[in-house]
Structure formats: C-alpha cells, structure tokens
Backbone atoms as SQL, in Angstrom:
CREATE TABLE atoms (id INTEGER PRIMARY KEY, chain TEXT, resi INTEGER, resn TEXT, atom TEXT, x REAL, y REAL, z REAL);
INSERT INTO atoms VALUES
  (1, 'A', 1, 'UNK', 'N', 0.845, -1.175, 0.000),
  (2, 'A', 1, 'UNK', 'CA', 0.000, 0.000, 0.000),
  (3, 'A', 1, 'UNK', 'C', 0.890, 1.237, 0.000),
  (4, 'A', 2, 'UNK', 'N', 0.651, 2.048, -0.798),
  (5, 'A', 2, 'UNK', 'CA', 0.800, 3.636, -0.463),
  (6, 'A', 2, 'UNK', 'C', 0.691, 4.481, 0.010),
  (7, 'A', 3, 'UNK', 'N', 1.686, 5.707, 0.202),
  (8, 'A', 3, 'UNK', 'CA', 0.763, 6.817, 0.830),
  (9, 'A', 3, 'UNK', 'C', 0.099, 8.018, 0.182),
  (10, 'A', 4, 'UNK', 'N', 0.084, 8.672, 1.038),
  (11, 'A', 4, 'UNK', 'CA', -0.650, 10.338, 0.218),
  (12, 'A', 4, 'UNK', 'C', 0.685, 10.451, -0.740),
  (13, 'A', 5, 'UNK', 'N', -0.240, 11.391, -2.071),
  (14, 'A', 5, 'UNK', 'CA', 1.019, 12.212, -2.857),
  (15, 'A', 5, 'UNK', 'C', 1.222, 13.773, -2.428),
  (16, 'A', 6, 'UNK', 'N', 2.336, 13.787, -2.082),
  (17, 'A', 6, 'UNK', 'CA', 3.177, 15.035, -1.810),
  (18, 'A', 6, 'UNK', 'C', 3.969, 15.271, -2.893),
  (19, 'A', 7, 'UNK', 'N', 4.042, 16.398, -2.746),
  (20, 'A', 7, 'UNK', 'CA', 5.368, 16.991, -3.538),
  (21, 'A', 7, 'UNK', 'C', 6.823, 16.418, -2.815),
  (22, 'A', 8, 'UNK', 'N', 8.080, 16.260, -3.536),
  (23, 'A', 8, 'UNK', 'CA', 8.974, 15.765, -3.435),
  (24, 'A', 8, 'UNK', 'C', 9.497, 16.595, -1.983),
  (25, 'A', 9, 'UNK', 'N', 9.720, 17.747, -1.696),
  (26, 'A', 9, 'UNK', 'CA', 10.035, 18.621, -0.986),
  (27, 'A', 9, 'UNK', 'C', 9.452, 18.492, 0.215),
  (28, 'A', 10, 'UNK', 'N', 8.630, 18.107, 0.340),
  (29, 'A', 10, 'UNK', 'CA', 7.908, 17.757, 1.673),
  (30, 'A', 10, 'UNK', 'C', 8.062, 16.433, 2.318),
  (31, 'A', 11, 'UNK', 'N', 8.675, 15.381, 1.373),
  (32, 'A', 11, 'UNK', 'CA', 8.608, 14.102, 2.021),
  (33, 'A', 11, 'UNK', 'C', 9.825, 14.002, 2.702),
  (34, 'A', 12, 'UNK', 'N', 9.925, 13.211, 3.503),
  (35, 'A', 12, 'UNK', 'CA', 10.867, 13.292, 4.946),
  (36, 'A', 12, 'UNK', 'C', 12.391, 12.809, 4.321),
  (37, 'A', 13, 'UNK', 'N', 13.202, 13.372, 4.985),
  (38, 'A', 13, 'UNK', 'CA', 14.425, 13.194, 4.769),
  (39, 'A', 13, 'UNK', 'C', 14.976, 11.448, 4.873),
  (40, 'A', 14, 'UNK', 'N', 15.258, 10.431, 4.390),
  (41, 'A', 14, 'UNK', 'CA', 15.363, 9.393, 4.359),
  (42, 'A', 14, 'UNK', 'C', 14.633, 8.450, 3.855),
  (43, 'A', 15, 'UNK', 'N', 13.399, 9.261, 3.647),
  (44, 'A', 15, 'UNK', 'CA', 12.077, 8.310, 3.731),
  (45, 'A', 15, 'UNK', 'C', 11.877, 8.306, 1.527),
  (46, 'A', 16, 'UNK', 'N', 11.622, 7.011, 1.592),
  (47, 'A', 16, 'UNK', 'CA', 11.446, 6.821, -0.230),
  (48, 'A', 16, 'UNK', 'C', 10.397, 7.356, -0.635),
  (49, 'A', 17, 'UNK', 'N', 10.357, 7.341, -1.609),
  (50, 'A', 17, 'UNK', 'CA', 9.365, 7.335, -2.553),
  (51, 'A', 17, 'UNK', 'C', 9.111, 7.196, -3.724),
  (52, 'A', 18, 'UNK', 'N', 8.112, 6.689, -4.588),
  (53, 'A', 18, 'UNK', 'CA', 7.409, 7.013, -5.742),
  (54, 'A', 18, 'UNK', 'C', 7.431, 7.993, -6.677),
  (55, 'A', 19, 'UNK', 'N', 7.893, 8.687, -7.868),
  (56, 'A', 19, 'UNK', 'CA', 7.287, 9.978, -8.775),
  (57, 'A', 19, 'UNK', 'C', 6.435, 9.536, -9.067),
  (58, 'A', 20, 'UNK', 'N', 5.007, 9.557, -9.408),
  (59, 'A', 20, 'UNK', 'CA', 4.187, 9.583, -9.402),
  (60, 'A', 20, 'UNK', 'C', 3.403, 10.859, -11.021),
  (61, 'A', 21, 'UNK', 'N', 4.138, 12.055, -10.630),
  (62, 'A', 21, 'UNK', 'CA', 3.553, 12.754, -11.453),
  (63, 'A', 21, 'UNK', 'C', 4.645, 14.184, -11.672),
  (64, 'A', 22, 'UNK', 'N', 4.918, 14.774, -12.893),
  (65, 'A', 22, 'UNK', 'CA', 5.895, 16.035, -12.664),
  (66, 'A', 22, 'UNK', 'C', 5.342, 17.285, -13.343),
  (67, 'A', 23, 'UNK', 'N', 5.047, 17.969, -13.075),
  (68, 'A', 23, 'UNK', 'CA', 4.415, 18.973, -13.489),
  (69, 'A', 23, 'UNK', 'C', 5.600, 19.924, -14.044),
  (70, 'A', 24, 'UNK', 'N', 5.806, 19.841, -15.608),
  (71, 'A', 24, 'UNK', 'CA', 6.902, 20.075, -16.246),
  (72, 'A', 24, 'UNK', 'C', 6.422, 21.244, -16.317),
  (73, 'A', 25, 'UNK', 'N', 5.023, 22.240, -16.398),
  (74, 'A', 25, 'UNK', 'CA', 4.890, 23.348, -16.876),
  (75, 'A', 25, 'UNK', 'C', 5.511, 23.857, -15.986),
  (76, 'A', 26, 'UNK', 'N', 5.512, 23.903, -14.605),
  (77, 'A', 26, 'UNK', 'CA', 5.937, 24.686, -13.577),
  (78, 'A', 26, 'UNK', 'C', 7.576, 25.124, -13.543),
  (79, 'A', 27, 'UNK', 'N', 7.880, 24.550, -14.369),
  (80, 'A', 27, 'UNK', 'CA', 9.617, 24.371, -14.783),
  (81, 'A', 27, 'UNK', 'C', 9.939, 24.999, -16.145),
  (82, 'A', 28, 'UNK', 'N', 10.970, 25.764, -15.731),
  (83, 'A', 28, 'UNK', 'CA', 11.260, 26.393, -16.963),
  (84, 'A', 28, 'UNK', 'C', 11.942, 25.384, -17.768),
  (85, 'A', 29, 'UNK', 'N', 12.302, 25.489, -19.277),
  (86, 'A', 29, 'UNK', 'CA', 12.970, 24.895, -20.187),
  (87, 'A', 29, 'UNK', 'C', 14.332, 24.229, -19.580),
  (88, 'A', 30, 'UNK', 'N', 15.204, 24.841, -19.044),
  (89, 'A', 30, 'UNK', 'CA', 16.357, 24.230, -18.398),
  (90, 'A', 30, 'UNK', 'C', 16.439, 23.695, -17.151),
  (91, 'A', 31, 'UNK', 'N', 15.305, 23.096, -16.499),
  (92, 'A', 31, 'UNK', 'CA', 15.610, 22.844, -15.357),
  (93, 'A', 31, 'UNK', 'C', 14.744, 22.135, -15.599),
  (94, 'A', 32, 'UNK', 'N', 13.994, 21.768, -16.428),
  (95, 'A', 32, 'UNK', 'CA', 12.919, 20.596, -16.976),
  (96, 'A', 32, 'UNK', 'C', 14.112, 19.773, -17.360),
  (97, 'A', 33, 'UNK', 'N', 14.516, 20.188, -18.616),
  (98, 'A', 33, 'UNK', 'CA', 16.223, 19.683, -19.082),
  (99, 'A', 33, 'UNK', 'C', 17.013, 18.726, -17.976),
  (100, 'A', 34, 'UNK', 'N', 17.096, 19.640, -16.981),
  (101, 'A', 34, 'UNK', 'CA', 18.490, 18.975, -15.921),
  (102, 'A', 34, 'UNK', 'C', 17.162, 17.684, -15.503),
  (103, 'A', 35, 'UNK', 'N', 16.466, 17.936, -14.858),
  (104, 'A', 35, 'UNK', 'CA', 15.922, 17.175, -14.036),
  (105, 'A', 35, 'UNK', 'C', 15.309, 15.665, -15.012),
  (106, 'A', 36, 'UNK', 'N', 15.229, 15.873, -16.063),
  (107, 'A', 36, 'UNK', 'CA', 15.196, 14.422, -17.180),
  (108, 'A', 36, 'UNK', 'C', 16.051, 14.295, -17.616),
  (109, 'A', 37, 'UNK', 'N', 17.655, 15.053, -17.169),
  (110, 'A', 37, 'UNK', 'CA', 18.974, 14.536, -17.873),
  (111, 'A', 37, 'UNK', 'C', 19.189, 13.414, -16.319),
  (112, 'A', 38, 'UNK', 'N', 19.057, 14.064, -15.106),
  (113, 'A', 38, 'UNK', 'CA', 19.475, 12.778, -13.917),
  (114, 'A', 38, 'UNK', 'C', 18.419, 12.141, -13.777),
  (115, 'A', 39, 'UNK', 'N', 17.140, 11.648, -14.419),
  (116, 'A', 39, 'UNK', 'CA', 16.325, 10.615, -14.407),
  (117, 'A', 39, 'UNK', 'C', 15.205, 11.073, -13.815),
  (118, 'A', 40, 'UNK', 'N', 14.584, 11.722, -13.601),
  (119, 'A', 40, 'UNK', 'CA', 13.312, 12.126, -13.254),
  (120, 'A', 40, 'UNK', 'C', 12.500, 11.867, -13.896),
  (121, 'A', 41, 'UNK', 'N', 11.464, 10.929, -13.496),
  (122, 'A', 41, 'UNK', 'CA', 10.566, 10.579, -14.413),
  (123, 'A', 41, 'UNK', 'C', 9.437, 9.935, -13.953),
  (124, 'A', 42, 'UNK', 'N', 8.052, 9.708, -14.142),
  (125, 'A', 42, 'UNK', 'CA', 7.332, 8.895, -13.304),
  (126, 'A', 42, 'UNK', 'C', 7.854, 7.252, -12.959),
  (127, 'A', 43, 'UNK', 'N', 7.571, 6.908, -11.946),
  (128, 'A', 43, 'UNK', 'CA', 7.978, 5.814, -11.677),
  (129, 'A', 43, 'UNK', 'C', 9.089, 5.110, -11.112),
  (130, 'A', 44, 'UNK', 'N', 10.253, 6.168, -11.221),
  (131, 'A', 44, 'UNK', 'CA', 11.242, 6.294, -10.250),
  (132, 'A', 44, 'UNK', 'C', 11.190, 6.335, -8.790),
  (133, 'A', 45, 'UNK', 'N', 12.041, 5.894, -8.228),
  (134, 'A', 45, 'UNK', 'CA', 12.227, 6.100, -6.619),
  (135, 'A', 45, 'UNK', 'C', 13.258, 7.238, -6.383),
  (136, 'A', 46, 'UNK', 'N', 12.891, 7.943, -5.930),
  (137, 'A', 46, 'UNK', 'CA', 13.459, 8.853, -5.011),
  (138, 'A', 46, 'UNK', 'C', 13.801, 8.950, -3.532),
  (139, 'A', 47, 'UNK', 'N', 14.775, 9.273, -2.901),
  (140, 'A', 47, 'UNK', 'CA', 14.764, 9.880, -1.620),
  (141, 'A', 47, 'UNK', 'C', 15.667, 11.289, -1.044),
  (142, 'A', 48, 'UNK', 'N', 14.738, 11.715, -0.582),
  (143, 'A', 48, 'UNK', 'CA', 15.601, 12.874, -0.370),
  (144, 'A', 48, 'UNK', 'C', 16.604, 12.629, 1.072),
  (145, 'A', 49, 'UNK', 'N', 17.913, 13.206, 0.660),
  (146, 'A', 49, 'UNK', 'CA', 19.261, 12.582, 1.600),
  (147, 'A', 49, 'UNK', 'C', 19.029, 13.828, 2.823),
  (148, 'A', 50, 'UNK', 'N', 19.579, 15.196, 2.155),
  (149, 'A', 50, 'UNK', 'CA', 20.028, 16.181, 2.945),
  (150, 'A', 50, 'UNK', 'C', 19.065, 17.605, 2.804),
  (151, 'A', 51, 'UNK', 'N', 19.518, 18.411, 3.444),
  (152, 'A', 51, 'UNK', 'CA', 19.178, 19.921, 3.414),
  (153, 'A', 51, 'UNK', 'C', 20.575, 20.993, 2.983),
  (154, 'A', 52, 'UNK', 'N', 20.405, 22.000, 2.004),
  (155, 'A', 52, 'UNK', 'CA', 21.622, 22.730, 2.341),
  (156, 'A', 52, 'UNK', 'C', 21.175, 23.611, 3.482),
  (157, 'A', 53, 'UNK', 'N', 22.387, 24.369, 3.705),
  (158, 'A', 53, 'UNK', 'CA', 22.405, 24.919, 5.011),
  (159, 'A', 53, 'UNK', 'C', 21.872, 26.151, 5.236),
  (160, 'A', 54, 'UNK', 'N', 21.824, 26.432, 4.089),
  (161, 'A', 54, 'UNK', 'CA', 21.345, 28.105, 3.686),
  (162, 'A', 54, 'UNK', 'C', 19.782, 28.099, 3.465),
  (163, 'A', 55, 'UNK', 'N', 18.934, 27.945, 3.940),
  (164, 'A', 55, 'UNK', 'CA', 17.348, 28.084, 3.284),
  (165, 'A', 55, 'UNK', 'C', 17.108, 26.930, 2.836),
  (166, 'A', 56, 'UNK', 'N', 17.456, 25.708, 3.388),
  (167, 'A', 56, 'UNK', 'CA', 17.889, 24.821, 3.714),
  (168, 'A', 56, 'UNK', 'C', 17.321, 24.381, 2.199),
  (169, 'A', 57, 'UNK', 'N', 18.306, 24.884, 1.255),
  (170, 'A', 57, 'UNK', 'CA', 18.328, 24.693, -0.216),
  (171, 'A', 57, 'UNK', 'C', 20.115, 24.648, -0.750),
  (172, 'A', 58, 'UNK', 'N', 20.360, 23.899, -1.709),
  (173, 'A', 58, 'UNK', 'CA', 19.860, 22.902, -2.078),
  (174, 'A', 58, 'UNK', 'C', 18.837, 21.654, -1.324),
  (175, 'A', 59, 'UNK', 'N', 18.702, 20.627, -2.069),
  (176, 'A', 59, 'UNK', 'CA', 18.290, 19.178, -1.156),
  (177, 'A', 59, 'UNK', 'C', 18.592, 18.135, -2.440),
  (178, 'A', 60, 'UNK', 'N', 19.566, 17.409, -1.266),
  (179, 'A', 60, 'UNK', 'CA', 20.222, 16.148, -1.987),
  (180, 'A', 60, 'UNK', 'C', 18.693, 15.434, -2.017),
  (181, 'A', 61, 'UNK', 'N', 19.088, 14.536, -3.520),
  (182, 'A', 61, 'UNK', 'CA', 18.067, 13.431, -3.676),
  (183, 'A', 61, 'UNK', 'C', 18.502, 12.658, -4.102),
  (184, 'A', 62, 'UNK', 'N', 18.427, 11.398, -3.760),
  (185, 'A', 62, 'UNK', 'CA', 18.602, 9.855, -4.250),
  (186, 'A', 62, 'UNK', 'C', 18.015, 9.770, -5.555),
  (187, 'A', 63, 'UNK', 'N', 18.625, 9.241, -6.537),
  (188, 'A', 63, 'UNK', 'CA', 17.433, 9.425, -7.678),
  (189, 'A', 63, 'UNK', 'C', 18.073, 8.207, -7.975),
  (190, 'A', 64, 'UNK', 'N', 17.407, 6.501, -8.060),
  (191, 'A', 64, 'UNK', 'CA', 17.892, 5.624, -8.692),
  (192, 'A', 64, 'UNK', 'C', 19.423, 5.631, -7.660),
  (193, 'A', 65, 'UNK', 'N', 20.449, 5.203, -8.179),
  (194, 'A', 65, 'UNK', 'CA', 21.676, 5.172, -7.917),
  (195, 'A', 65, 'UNK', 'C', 22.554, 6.356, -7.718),
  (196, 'A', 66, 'UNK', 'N', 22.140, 7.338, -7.657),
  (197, 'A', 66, 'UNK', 'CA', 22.646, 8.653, -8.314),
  (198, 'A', 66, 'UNK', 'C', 22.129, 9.847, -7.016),
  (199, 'A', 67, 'UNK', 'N', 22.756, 10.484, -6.822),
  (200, 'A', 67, 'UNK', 'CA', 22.916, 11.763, -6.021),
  (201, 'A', 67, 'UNK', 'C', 22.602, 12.781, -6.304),
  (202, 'A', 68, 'UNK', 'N', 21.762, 13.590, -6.497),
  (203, 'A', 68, 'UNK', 'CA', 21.897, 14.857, -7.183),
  (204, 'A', 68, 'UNK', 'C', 21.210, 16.107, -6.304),
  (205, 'A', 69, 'UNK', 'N', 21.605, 17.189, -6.545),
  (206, 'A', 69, 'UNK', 'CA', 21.047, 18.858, -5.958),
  (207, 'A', 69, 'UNK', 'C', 20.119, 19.238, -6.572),
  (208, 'A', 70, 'UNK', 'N', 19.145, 19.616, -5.793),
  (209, 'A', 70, 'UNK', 'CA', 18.269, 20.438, -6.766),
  (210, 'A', 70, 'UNK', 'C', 17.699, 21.670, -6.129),
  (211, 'A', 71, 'UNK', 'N', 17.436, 22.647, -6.715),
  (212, 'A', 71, 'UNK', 'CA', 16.276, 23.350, -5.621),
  (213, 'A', 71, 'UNK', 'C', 14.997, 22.776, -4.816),
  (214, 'A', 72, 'UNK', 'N', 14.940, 23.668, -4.077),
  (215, 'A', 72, 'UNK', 'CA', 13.126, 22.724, -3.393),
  (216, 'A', 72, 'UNK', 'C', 12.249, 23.438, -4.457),
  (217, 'A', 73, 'UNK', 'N', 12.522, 24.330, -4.872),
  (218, 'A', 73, 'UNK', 'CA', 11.100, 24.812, -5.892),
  (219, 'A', 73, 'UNK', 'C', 11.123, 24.286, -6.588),
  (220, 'A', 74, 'UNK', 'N', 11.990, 23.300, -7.270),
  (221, 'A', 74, 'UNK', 'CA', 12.036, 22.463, -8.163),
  (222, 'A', 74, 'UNK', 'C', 11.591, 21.197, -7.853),
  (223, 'A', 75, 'UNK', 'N', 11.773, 20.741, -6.735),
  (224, 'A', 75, 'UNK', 'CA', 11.448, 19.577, -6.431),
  (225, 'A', 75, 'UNK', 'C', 9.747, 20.113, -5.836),
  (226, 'A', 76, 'UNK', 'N', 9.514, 20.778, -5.410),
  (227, 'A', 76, 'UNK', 'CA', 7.830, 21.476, -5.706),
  (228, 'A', 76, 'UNK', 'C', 7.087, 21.025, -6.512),
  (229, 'A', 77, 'UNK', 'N', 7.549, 20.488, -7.718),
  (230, 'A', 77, 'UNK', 'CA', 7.300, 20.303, -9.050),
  (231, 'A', 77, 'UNK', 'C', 6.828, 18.788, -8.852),
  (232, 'A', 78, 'UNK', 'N', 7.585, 18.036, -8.459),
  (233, 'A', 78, 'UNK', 'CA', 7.935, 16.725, -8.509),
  (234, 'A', 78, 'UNK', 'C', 6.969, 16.091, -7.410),
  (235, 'A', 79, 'UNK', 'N', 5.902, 15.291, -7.803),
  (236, 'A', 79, 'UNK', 'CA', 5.197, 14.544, -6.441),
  (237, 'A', 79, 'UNK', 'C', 5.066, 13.280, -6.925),
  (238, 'A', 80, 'UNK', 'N', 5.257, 12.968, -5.304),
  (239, 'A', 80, 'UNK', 'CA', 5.848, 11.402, -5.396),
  (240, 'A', 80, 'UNK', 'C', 4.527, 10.460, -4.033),
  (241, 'A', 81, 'UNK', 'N', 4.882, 9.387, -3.874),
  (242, 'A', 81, 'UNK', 'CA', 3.854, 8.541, -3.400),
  (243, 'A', 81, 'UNK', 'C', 4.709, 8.328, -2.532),
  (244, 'A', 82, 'UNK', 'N', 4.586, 7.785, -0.990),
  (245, 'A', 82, 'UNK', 'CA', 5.583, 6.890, -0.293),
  (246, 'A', 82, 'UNK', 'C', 5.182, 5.565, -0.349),
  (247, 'A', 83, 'UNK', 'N', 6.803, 4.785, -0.428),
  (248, 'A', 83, 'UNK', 'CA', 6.733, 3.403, -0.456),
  (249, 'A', 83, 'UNK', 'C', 6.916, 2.800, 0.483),
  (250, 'A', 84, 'UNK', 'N', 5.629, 1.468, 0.728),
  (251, 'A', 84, 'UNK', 'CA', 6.133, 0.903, 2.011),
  (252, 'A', 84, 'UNK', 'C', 7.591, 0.482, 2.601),
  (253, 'A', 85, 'UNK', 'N', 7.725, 0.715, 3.818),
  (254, 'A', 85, 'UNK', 'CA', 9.089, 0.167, 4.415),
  (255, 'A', 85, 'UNK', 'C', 9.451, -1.265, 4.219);
C-alpha cells in the first residue's frame, strides 16, 4: 500500500518514494532539461538525503543510484507517493 502524494520537498528526509507525477509546466525549459537529464521521471524512486544549510536549499536526492542537488522549488514540481518500508 501507499501513501498520500506530496510533492517531493515535503517528504521526509530518508524516507522513499514514488514519482508519481511532474508537473513540467511549472519548470522552466532548463531545469525541466536537468531534471530528465538525472532521471526524473514517473515511476522512479526517489529519496531525499540532505538539506543545504542556507534556506535549507539545495536538497540532496537519491534518484535511482545517483545523487543529485536540486532546488526545493524544483522539487515542488515533482510529487511522489511513499513506499512501504
């Protein structure tokens, strides 16, 4: 079973999840770009690792095998499902 869909940015630091759905309009041309060059896509697992320290932006995300930064307004964009433990 699943949980509620949240936006990526809101789901807990460690905790997985689902993409589910990406709302590419909300994204400009290049940051639509980055975020389907490191795999963003429905159906992926995600987790978000860290916070940066500053506005506590960046936020590391697990994407697949892979590490990557993104903004939270970007990850705003991105809602995901949680997967059972």
């Amino acid at each position: 079973m699943t949980g509620a869909i949240v936006p990526l940015d809101q789901l807990s630091l460690g905790s997985s999840g689902r993409v589910v759905a990406i709302d590419w309009s909300a994204l400009g041309q290049a940051e639509a770009a980055r975020l389907r060059h490191f795999g963003f896509d429905e159906g992926v697992s995600v987790t978000p690792m860290h916070l940066g320290p500053l506005g506590r932006d960046p936020l590391a995300v697990k994407v697949g095998r892979m590490t990557v930064a993104i903004r939270r307004s970007h990850a705003r964009a991105v809602k995901v499902t949680t997967e059972p433990a």
